[in-house]
C-alpha positions in Angstrom: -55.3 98.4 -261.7 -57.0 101.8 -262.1 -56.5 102.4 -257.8 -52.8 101.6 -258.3 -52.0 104.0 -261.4 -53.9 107.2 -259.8 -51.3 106.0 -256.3 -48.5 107.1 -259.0 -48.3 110.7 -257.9 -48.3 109.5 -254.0 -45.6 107.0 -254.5 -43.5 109.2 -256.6 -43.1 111.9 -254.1 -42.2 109.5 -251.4 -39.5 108.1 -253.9 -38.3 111.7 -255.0 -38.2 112.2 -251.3 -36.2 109.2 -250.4 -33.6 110.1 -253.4 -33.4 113.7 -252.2 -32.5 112.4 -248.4 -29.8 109.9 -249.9 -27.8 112.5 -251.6 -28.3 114.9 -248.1 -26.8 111.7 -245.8 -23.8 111.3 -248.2 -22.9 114.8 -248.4 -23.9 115.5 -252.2 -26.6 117.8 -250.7 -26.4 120.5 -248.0 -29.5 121.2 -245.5 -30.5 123.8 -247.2 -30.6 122.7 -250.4 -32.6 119.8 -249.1 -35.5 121.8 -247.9 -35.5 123.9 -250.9 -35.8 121.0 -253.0 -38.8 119.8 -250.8 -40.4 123.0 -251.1 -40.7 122.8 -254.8 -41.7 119.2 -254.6 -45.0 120.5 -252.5 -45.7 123.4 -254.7 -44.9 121.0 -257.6 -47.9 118.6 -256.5 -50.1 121.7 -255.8 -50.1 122.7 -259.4 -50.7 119.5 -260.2 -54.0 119.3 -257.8 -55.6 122.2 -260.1 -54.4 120.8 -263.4 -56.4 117.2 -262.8 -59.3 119.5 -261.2 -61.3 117.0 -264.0 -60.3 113.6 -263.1 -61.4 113.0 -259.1 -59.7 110.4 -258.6 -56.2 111.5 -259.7 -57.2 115.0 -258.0 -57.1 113.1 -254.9 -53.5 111.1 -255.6 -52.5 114.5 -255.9 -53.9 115.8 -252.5 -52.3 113.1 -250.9 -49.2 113.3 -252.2 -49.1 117.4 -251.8 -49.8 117.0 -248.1 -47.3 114.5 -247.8 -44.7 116.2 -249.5 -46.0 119.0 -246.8 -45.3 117.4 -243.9 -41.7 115.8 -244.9 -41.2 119.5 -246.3 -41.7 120.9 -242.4 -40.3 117.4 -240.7 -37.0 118.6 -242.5 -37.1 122.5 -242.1 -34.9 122.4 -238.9 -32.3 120.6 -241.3 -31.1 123.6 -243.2 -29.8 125.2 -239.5 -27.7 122.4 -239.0 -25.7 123.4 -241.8 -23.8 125.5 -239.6 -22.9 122.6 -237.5 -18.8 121.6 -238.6 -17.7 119.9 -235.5 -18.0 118.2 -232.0 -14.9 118.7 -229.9 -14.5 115.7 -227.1 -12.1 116.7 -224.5 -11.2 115.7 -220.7 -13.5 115.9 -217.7 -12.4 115.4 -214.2 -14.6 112.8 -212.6 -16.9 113.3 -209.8 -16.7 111.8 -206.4 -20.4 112.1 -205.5 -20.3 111.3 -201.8 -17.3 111.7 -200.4 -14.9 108.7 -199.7 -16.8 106.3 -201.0 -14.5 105.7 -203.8 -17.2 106.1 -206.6 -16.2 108.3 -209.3 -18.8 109.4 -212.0 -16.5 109.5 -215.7 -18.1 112.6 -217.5 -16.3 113.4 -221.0 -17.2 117.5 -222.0 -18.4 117.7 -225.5 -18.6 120.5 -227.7 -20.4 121.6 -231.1 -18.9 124.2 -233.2 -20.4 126.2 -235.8 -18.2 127.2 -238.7 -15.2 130.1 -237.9 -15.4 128.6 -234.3 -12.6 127.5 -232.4 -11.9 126.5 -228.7 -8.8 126.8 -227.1 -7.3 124.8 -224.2 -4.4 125.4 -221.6 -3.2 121.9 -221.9 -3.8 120.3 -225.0 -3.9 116.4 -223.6 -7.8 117.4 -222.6 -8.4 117.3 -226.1 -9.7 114.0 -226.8 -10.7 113.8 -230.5 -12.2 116.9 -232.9 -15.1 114.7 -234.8 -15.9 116.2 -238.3 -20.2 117.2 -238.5 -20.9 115.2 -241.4 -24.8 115.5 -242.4 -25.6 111.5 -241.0 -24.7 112.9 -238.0 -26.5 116.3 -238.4 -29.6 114.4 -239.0 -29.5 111.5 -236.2 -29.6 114.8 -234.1 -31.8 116.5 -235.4 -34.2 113.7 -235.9 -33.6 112.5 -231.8 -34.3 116.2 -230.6 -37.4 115.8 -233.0 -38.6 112.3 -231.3 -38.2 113.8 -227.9 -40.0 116.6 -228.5 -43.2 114.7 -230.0 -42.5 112.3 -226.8 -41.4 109.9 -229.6 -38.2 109.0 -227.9 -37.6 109.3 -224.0 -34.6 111.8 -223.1 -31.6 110.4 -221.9 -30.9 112.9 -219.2 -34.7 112.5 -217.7 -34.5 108.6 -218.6 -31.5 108.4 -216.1 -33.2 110.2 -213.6 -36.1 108.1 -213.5 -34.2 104.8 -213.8 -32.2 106.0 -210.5 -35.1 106.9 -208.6 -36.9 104.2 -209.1 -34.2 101.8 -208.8 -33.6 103.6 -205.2 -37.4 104.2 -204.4 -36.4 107.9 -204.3 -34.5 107.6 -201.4 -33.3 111.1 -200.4 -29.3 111.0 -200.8 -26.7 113.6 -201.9 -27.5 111.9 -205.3 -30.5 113.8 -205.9 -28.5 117.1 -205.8 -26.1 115.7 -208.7 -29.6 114.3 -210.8 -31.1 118.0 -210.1 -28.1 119.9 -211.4 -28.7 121.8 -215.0 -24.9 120.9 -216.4 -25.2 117.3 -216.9 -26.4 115.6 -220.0 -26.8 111.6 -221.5 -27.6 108.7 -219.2 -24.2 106.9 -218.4 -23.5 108.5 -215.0 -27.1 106.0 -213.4 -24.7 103.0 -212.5 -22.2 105.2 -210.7 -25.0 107.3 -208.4 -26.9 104.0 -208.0 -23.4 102.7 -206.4 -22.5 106.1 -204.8 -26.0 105.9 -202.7 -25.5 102.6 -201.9 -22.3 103.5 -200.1 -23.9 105.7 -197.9 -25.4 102.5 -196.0 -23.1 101.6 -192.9 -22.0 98.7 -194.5 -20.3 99.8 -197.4 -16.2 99.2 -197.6 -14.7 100.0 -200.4 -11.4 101.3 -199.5 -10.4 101.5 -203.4 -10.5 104.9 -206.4 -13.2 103.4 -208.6 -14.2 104.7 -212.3 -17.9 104.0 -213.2 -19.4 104.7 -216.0 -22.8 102.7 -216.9 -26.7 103.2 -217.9 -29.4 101.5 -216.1 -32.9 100.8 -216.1 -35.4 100.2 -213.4 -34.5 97.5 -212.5 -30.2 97.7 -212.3 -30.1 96.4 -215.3 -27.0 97.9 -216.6 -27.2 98.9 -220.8 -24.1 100.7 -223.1 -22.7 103.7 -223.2 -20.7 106.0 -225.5 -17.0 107.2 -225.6 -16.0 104.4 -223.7 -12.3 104.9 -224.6 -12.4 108.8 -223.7 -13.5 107.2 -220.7 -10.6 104.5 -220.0 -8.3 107.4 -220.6 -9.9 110.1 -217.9 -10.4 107.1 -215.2 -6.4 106.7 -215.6 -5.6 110.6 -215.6 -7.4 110.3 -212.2 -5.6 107.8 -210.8 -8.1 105.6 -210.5 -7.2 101.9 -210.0 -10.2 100.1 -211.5 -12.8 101.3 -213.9 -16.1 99.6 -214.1 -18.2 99.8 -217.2 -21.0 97.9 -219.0 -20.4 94.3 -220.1 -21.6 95.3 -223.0 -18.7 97.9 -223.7 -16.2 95.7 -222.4 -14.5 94.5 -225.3 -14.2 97.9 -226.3 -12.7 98.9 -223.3 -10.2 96.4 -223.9 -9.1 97.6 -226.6 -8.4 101.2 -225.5 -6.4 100.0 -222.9 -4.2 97.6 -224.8 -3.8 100.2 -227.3 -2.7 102.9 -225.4 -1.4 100.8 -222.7 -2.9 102.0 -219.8 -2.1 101.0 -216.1 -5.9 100.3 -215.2 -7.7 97.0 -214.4 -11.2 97.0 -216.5 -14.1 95.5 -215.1 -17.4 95.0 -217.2 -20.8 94.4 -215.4 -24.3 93.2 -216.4 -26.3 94.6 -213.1 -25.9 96.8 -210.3 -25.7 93.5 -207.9 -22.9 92.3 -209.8 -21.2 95.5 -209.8 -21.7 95.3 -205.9 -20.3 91.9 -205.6 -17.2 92.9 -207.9 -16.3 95.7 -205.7 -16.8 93.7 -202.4 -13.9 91.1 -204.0 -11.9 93.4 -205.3 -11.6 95.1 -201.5 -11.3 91.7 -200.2 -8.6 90.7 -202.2 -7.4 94.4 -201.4 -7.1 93.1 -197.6 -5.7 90.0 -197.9 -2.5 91.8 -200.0 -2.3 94.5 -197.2 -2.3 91.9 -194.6 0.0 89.2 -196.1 2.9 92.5 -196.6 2.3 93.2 -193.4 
């Protein structure tokens, strides 16, 4: 009973802590004020190391619960420069044919932060896709995935593509490996659509048709979700793309976009790379047999 009392002083902090981060995530606190409020919590629990100087045991509780209230105190410093953070502007991208004619087209959507008084202008206003208010749940998921990657806590997305593609094509050398080396490119859903566009530099390949693709992958062409699927949808139509292929796993959202803004664009969702492949081999056989039938 007497070990669980002197874990008071620990136990409070990390409560304190817990109460301070709730009121930050729902907007009651701003970054700021968050690490200020840390701050005193740490020199709060160092006072209180010298005051039970007498009594070891609680001495230690203390000690612990300083240095904890330490290292939340610097885990959340970055936080107060997010403050400045107000928006992320999502606008239009023109896809990317990566190797020419084969009808793959990687669907990129440009995004945007803003700091506050900052604006962006744009000569047609359809590019603009959405203007997402900063709220500080999204200023922290940030901040804390910039924080995993850099203590190798959380693999990049950028560098988990890259690997995921080479791997998946046993580093073949292809004019894919100049679009995985460029420095403007960021997230991981552009893997499915180089994995197809090398593919269709093999003799073999047919695909007569203007393809969207827009998918992660892993090793193994396993293909995984993606973000702003319906930014997406919308780009692979302003291309004049007939088809768009995206993960099964997005598919139902997909859906969606295109029945709500009605969009002349047939949506295909996929699992793997192979049955990616095998879509795109019927489609163009299909494809063949209309041409021939008309003529």
């Amino acid at each position: 009973m007497e070990k669980s009392f002197h874990m008071l002083p620990f136990l409070g902090a990390c409560f304190i802590y817990l109460i301070f981060l709730f009121f930050y995530l729902f907007g009651f606190l701003t970054g700021s004020t968050l690490v200020f409020l840390l701050l005193l919590l740490s020199l709060f629990n160092v006072v209180f190391i010298f005051i039970s100087m007498k009594i070891r045991s609680l001495r230690r509780a203390f000690i612990l619960s300083a240095y904890s209230s330490l290292l939340l105190f610097l885990y959340e410093l970055p936080t107060f420069i997010l403050d400045e953070k107000e928006s992320i502007v999502v606008f239009y991208q023109p896809s990317e044919e990566i190797v020419a004619s084969s009808g793959i087209h990687v669907l990129g959507i440009g995004s945007v932060e803003l700091e506050k008084g900052s604006k962006i202008q744009f000569f047609d206003e359809s590019d603009l896709y959405e203007v997402i208010v900063a709220t500080n749940y999204l200023r922290y998921r940030s901040k804390n995935s910039e924080v995993f990657e850099f203590l190798r806590l959380r693999v990049n997305p950028l560098e988990d593509m890259r690997s995921s593609v080479r791997l998946y094509l046993r580093d073949k050398t292809t004019e894919v490996d100049a679009f995985l080396n460029k420095e403007d490119i960021n997230g991981s859903s552009a893997g499915l659509a180089l994995v197809l566009s090398s593919i269709a530099e093999e003799p073999e390949w047919n695909n007569k048709l203007s393809i969207g693709v827009t998918g992660a992958i892993n090793k193994n062409g396993k293909v995984k979700k993606v973000g702003l699927i319906k930014e997406k949808i919308q780009s692979a139509t302003r291309d004049g793309h007939t088809h768009v292929i995206v993960p099964y796993g997005n598919l139902k959202e997909a859906l969606k976009a295109k029945e709500d803004l009605n969009l002349p664009i047939e949506v295909l969702g996929v699992k793997s790379v192979e049955e990616a492949l095998e879509i795109i081999n019927i489609l163009n056989t299909n494809q063949t047999r209309i041409l021939t039938s008309i003529q």
